[in-house]
Residue frames as a rotation matrix with the C-alpha (Angstrom) as fourth column:
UNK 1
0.293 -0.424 0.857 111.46
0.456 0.850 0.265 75.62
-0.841 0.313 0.442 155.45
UNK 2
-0.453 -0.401 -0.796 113.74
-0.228 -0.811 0.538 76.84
-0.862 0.425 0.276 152.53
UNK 3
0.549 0.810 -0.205 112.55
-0.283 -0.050 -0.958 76.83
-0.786 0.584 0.201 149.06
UNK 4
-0.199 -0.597 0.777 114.32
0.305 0.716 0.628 74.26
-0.931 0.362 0.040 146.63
UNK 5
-0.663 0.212 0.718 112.31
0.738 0.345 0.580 75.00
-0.125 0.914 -0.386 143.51
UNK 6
-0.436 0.790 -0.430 109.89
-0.361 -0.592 -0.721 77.63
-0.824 -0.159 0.544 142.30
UNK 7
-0.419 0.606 0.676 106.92
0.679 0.703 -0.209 75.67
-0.602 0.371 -0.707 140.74
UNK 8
-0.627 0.584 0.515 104.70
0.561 -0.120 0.819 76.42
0.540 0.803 -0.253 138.05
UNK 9
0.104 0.985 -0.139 102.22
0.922 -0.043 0.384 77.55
0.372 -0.168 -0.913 140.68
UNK 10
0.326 -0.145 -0.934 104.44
0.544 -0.779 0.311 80.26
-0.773 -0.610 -0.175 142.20
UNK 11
-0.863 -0.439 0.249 105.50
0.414 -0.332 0.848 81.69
-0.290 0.835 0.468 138.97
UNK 12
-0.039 0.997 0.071 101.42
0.850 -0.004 0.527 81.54
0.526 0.081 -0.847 138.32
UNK 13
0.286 -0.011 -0.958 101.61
0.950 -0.125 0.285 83.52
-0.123 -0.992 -0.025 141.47
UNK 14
-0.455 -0.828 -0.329 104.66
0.496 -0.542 0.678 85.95
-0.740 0.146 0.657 140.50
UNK 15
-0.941 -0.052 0.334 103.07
0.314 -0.498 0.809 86.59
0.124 0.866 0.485 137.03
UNK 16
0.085 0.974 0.212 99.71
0.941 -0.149 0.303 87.51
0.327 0.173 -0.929 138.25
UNK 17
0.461 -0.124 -0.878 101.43
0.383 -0.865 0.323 90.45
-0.800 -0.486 -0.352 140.67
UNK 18
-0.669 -0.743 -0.029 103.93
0.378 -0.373 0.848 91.42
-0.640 0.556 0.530 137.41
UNK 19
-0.362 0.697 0.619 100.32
0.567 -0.363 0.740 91.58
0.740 0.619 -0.264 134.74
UNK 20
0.268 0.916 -0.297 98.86
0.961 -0.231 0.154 94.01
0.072 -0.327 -0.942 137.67
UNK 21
0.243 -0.343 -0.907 101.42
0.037 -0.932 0.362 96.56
-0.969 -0.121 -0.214 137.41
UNK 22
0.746 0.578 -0.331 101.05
-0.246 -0.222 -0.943 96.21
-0.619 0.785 -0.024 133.76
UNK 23
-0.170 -0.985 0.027 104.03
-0.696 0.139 0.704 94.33
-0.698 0.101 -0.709 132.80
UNK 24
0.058 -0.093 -0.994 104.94
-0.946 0.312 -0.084 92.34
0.318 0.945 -0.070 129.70
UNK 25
0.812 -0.219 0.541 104.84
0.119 0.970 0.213 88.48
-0.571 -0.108 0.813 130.24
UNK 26
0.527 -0.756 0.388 107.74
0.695 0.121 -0.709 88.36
0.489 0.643 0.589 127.00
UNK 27
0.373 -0.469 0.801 109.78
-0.286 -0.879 -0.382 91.09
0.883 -0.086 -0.462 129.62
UNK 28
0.399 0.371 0.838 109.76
-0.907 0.028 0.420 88.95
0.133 -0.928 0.348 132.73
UNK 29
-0.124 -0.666 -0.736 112.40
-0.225 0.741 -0.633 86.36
0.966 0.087 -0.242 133.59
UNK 30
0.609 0.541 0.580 111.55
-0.740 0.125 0.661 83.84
0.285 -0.832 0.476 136.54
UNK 31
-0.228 -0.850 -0.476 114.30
-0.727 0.474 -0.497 81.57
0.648 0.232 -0.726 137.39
UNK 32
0.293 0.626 -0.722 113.33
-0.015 0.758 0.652 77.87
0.956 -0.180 0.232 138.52
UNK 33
-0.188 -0.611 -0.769 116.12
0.678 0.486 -0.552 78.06
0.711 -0.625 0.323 141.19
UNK 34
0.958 0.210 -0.198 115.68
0.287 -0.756 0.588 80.54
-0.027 -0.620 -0.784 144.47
UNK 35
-0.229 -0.953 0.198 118.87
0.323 -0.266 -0.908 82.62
0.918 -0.144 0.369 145.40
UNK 36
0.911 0.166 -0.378 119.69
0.388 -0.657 0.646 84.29
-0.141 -0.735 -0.663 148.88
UNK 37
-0.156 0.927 -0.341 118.71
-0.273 -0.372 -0.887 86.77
-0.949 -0.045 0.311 148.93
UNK 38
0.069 0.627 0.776 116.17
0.864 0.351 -0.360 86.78
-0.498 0.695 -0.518 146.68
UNK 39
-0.720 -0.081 -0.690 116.83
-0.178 -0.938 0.296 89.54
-0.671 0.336 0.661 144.04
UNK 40
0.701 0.471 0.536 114.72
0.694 -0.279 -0.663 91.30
-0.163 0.837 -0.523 141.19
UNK 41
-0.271 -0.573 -0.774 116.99
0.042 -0.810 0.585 93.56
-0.962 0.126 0.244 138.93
UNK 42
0.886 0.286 -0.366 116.49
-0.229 -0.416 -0.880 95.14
-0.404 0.863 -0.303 135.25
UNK 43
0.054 -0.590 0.806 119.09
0.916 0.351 0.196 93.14
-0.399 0.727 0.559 132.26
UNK 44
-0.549 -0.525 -0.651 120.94
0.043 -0.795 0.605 94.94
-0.835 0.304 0.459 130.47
UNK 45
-0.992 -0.122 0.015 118.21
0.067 -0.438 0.896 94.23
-0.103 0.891 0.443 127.85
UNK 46
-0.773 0.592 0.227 115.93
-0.445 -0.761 0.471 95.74
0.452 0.263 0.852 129.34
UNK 47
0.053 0.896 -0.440 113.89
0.015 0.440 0.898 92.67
0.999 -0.054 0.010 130.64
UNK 48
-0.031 -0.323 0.946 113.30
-0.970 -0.220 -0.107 92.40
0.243 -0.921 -0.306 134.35
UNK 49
-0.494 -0.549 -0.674 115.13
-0.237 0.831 -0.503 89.51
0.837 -0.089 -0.541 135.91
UNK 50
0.017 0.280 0.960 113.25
-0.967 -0.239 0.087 87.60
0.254 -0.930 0.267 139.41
UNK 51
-0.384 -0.360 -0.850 114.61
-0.013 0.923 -0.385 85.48
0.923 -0.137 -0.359 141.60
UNK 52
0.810 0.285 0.513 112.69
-0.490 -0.151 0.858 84.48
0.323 -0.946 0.017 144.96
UNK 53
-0.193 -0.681 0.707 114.02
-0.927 -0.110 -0.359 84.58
0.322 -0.724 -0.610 147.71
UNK 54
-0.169 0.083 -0.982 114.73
-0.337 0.932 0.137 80.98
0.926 0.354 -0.129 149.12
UNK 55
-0.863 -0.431 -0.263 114.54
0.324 -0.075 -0.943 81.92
0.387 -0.899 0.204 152.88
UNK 56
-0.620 0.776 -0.115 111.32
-0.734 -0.625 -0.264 84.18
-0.277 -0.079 0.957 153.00
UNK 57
-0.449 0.732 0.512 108.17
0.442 0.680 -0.585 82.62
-0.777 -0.036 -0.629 152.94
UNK 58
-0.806 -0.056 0.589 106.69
0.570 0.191 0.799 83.07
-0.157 0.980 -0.122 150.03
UNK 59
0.202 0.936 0.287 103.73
0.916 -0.284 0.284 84.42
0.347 0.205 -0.915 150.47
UNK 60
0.462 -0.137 -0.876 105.33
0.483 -0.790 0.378 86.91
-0.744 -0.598 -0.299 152.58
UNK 61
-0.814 -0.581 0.007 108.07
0.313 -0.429 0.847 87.64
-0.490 0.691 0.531 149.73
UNK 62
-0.380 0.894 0.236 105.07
0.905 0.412 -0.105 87.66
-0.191 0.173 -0.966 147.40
UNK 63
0.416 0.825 -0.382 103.79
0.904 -0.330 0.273 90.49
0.099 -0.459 -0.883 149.20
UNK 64
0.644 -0.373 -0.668 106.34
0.021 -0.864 0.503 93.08
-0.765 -0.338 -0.549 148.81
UNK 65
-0.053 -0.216 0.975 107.01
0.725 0.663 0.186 92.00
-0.687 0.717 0.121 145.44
UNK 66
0.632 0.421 0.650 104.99
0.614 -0.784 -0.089 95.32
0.473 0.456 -0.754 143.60
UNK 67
0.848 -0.222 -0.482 107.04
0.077 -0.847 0.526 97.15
-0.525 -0.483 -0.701 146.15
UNK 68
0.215 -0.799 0.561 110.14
0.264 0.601 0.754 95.52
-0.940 -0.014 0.340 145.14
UNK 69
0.083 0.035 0.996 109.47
0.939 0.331 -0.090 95.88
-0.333 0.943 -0.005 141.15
UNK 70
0.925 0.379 0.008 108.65
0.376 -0.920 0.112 99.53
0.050 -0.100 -0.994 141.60
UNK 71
0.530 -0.837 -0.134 112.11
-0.235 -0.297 0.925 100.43
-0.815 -0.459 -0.355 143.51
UNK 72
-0.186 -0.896 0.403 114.01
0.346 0.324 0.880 98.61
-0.920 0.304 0.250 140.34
UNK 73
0.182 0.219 0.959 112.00
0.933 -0.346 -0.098 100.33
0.310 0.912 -0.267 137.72
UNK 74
-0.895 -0.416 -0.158 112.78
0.445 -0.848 -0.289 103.81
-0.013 -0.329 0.944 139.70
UNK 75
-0.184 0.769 0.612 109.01
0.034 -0.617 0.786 104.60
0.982 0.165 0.087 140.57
């Protein structure tokens, strides 16, 4: 089923994988809406931008999130 909304709890979710790879909370933009795809990309100032993915289960997106964050910071 697609995702309509990303809740308080998946953000919760989103910002616990973003504080393990030692990101800023005040660097981290989480839009309520999903997009498809679901992108993550780096603003031009600097913060990183993340939009799930409204198609992907979540938990699955989730999960390949650190991979994801990595690839747009160039590590």
């Amino acid at each position: 089923m697609p995702l309509e909304i990303v809740s308080f709890k998946h953000i919760s979710r989103i910002l616990e994988v973003t504080d393990s790879l030692g990101l800023n909370r005040e660097w981290v933009e989480i839009p309520l809406s999903p997009e498809r795809p679901g992108v993550i990309r780096r603003l031009t100032n600097g913060q990183l931008e993340i939009f799930v993915d409204a198609d992907q289960l979540f938990k699955d997106w989730l999960g390949a999130l650190p991979k994801h964050i990595r690839l747009v910071q160039g590590a």
